[in-house]
C-alpha positions in Angstrom: 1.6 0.6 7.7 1.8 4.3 8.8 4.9 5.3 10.1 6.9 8.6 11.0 10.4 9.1 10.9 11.9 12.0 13.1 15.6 12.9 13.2 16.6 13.8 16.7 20.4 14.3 16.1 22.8 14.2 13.7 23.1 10.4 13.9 19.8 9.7 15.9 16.5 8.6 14.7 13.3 7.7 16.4 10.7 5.7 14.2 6.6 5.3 15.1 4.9 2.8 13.0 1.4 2.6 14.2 -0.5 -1.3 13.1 -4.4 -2.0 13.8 -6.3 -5.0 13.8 -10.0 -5.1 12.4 -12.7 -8.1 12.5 -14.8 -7.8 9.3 -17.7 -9.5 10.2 -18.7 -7.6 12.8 -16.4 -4.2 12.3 -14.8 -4.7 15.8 -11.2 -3.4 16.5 -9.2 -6.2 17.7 -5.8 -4.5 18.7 -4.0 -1.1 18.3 -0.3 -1.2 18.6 2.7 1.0 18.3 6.0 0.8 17.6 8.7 3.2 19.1 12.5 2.8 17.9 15.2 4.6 18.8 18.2 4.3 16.5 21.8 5.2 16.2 23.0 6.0 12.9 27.0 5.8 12.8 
């Protein structure tokens, strides 16, 4: 799962992760999502 980490502050962090969803059968994409966090570090 691909993710990025990016320090905004000393004691703030915002976090992507990035998920997608394939079909095999017939190579369709069934869903892109992605994740935002924002987090406090104390």
């Amino acid at each position: 799962m691909p993710s990025l980490d990016y320090s905004v502050a000393k004691n703030w962090e915002l976090n992507f992760t990035g998920q997608s969803f394939f079909e095999f059968e017939d190579s369709q994409t069934l869903a892109n999502i992605l994740f935002v966090r924002l987090r406090w570090i104390f």
